[in-house]
C-alpha positions in Angstrom: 0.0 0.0 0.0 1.3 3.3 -0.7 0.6 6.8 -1.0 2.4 8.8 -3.8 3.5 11.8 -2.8 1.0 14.4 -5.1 -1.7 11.8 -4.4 -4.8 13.1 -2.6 -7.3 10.8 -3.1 -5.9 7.5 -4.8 -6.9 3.7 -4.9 -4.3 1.2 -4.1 -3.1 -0.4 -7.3 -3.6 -4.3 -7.0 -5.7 -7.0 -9.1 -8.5 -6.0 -6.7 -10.2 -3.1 -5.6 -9.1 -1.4 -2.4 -9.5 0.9 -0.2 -9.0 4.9 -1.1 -5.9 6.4 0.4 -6.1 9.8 1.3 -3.8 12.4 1.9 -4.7 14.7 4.9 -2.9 18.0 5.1 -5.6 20.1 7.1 -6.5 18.8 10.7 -10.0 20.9 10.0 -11.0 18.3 6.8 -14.5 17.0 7.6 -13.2 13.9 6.4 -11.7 13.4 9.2 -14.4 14.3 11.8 -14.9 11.1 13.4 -11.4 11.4 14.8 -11.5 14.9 16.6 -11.2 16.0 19.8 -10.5 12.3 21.1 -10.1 13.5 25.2 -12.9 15.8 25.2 -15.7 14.0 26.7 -18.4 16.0 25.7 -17.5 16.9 22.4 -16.9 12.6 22.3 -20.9 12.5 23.2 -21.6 14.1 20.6 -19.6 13.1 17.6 -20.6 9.6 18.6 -24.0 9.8 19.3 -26.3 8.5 16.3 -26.5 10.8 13.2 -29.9 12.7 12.3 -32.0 10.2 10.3 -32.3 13.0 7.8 -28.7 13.4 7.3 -26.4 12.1 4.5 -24.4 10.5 7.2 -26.6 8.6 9.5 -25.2 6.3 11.6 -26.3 4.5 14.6 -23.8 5.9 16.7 -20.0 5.6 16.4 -16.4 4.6 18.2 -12.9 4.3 17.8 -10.3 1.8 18.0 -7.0 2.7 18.8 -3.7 1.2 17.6 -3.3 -2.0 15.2 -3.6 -4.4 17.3 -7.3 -3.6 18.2 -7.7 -3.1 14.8 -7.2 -5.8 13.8 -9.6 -7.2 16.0 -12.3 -4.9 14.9 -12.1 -6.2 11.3 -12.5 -9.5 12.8 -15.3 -8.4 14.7 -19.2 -7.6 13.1 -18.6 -4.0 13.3 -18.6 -2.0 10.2 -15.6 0.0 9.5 -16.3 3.8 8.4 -12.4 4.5 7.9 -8.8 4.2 9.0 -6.4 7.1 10.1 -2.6 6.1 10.7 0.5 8.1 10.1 2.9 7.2 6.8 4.9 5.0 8.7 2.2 3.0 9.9 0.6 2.6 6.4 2.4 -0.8 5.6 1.6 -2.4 8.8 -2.6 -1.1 8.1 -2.2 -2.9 4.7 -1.0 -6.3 5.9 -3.9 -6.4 8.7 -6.4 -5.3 6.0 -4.7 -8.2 3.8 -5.3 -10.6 6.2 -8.7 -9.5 7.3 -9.9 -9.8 3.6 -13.5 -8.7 3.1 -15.1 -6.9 5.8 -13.8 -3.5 6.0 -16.4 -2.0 4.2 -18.1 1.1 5.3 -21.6 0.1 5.3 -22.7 1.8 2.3 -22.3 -0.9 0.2 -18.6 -3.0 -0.8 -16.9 -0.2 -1.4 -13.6 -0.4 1.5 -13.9 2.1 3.9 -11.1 4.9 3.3 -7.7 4.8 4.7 -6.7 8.6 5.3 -2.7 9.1 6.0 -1.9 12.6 7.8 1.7 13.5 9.6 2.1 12.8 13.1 1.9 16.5 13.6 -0.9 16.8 12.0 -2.6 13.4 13.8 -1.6 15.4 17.0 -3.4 18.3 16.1 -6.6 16.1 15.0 -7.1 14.2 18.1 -5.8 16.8 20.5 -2.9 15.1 21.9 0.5 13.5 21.2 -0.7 10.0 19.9 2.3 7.6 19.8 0.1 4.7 18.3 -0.1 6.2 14.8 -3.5 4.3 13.6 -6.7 5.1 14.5 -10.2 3.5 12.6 -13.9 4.5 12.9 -16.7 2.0 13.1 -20.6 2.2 13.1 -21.8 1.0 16.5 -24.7 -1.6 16.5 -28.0 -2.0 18.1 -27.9 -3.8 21.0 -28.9 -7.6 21.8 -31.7 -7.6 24.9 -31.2 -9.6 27.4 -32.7 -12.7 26.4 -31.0 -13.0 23.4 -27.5 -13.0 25.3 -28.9 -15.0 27.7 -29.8 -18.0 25.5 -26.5 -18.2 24.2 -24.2 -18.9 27.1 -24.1 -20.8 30.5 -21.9 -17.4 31.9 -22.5 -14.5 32.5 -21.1 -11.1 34.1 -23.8 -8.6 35.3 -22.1 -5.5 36.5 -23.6 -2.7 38.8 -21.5 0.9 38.8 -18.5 0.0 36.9 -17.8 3.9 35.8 -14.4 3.9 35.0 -13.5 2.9 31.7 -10.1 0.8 32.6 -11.9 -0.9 34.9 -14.7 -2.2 32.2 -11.8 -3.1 29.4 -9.8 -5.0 31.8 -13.2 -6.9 32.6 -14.0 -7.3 29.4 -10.6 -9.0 28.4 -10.9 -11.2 32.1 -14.5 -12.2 30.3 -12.7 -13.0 26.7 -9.9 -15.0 28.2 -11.7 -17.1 30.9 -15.4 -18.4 29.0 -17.7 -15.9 30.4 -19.9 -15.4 27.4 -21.4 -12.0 27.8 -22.0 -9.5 30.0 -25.1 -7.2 31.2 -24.8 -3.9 32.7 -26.9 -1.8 35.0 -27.9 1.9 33.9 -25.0 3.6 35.1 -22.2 1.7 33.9 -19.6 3.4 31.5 -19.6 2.9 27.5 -18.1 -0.2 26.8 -17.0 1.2 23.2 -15.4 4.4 24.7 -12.1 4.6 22.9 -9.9 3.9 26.5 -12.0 0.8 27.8 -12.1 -0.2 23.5 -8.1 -0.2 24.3 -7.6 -1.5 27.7 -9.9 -4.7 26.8 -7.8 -5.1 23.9 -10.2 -4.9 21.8 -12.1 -7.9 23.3 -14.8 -5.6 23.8 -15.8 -6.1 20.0 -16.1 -9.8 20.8 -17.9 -10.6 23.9 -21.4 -9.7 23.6 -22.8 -7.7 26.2 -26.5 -5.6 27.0 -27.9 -3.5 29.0 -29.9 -4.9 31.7 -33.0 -2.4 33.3 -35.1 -1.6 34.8 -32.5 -2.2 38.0 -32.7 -4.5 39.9 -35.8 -5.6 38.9 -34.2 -7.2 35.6 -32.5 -9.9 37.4 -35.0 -11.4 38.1 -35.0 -12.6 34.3 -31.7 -14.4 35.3 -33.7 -17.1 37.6 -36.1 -17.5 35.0 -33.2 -18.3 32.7 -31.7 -20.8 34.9 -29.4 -18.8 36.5 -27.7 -19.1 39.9 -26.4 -15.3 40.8 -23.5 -14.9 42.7 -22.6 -11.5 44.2 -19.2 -11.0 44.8 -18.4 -8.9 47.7 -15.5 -8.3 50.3 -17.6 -8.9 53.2 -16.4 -11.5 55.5 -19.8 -13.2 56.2 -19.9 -14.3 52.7 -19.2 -17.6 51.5 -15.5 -18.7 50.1 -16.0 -18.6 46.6 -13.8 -21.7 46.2 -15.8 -23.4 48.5 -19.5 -23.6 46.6 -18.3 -25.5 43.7 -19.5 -23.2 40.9 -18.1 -25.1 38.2 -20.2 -27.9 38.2 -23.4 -25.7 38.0 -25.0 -25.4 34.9 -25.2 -22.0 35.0 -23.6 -19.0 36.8 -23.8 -15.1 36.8 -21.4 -13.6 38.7 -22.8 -9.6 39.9 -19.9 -7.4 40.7 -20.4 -3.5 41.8 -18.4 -0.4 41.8 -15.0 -0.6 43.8 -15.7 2.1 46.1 -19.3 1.3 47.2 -19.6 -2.1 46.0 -23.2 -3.6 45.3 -26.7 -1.5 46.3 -28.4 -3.4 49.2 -31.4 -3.9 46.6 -28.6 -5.9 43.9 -27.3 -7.6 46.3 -30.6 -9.1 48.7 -31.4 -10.1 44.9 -28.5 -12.9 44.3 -29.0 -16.5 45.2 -25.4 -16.2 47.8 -23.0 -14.0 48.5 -19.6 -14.9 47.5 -16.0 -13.7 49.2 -12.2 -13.8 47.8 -10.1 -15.0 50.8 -7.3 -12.6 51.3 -4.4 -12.0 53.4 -4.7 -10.1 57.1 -5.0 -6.2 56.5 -6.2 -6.6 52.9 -10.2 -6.0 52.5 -10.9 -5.8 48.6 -9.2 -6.2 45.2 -9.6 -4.2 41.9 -13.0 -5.2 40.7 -11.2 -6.4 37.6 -9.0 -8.4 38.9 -11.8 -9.9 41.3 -14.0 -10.1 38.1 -10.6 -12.5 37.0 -11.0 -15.0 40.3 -14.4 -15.1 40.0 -14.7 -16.4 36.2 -11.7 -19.0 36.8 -13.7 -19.7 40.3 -17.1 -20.7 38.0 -15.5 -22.0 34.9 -17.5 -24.6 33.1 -15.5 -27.7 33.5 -13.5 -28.8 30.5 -14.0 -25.4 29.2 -12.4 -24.9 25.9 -14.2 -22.4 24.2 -14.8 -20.8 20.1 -13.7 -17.6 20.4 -16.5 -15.3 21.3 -18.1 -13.4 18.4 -21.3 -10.2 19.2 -24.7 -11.4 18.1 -25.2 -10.7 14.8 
């Protein structure tokens, strides 16, 4: 893949079509919208929010994935690529993960590849509004969510979280989910955006794999956990809770672990509705763990026996 020098908007020459590479000299191109302003929150709300139904480019919503490594899992993901951003020196690497990947980058208006725009680093900096070492960015078209049900039906475990606001906190779970079996997870209003660019990164991209959906009204909805069959386990740090290791959640059929938020843990109402209450057994003069890494004991704690899972792929 390359990018000659005068080019400004130029297909890759090949025996097949490819995607357009652009040349981006002006950080204020609209072309490059999607990519603006990636650390200001609010102005994040609203470049990702859903497009006007009316407008040219509707959209259900956007997000972005951040270096190539999550790239590359996004266009192994269902999620639609709208374009790529990278610096020249990263254009190479782009073209072997688009290579591999094949079809499937397209932009959702029809085959067409969605396009790869190349800017300096300088002028990267100045679109995002920082100084982005990565070098390669891409835009993807969010999808409507699964309900519950759906997600429920598919998998014998779950994660249902209650408060997880911080976005590290949510990737990190989301990769604990992807690498131990857990096969989806359902938050509670209040919980961060799963597809925010940092918890899109710190899952390592694993968020574009294991399904998840939003579980309200709270905590009323968990109830449709025990009608799916569902033993619920709240984790907590309280000593009169059961040793997790001790109620032989493996050889259940089916398991949802509920985690809260690490500083007040579970609501009294979340909590009264699990089947038991589980603990982590620590040392003397430590009370709690990072919610992801307790996430992390709690899957191994309640994997399915003999577990060796497809990799997990959203509901289509």
């Amino acid at each position: 893949m390359q990018l000659a020098s005068s080019a400004r908007d130029v297909h890759i020459a090949s025996g097949s079509p490819g995607p357009r590479v652009v040349a981006i000299d002006d950080p204020a191109d609209e072309r490059v919208a999607d990519y603006v302003g990636l650390t200001d929150a609010e102005l994040r709300r609203r470049v990702e929010a859903p497009g006007p139904a009316t407008s040219r480019s509707a959209h259900a919503g956007i997000f972005i994935a951040e270096g190539l490594h999550v790239i590359g899992r996004l266009l192994r993901s269902p999620y639609r690529v709208r374009s790529f951003l990278v610096i020249p020196r990263r254009l190479d690497a782009l073209a072997g993960i688009l290579a591999g990947a094949g079809a499937g980058a397209g932009d959702g208006a029809g085959d067409e590849p969605a396009p790869v725009f190349v800017a300096a680093p300088e002028v990267m900096n100045a679109i995002v509004g920082f100084d982005f070492h990565r070098g390669a960015l891409a835009s993807a078209a969010r999808r409507p969510l699964p309900g519950p049900g759906a997600l429920l039906a598919q998998t014998a475990r779950v994660c249902v979280l209650e408060g997880i606001a911080d976005h590290e906190n949510l990737g990190a779970i989301f990769r604990n989910a992807a690498a131990l079996g857990v096969g989806g997870l359902l938050l509670a209003p209040g919980c961060c955006d799963p597809l925010y660019r940092r918890a899109v990164r710190v899952s390592m991209g694993h968020v574009l794999g294991v399904p998840y959906a939003s579980l309200e009204p709270w905590p009323e909805a968990l109830k449709q956990l025990a009608d799916a069959g569902f033993r619920v386990v709240a984790l907590t740090p309280d000593s009169s809770a059961e040793p997790i290791g001790g109620l032989g959640l493996r050889s259940i059929d089916r398991v949802a672990l509920l985690l809260g938020a690490e500083d007040r843990g579970l609501s009294e109402a979340a909590s009264a509705a699990a089947d038991v209450r589980a603990r982590i057994p620590m040392a003397a003069g430590v009370d709690s763990l990072n919610v992801a890494s307790a996430a992390a004991i709690g899957f191994y704690a309640s994997r399915e026996t003999g577990d060796a899972r497809e990799p997990h792929h959203a509901p289509r």
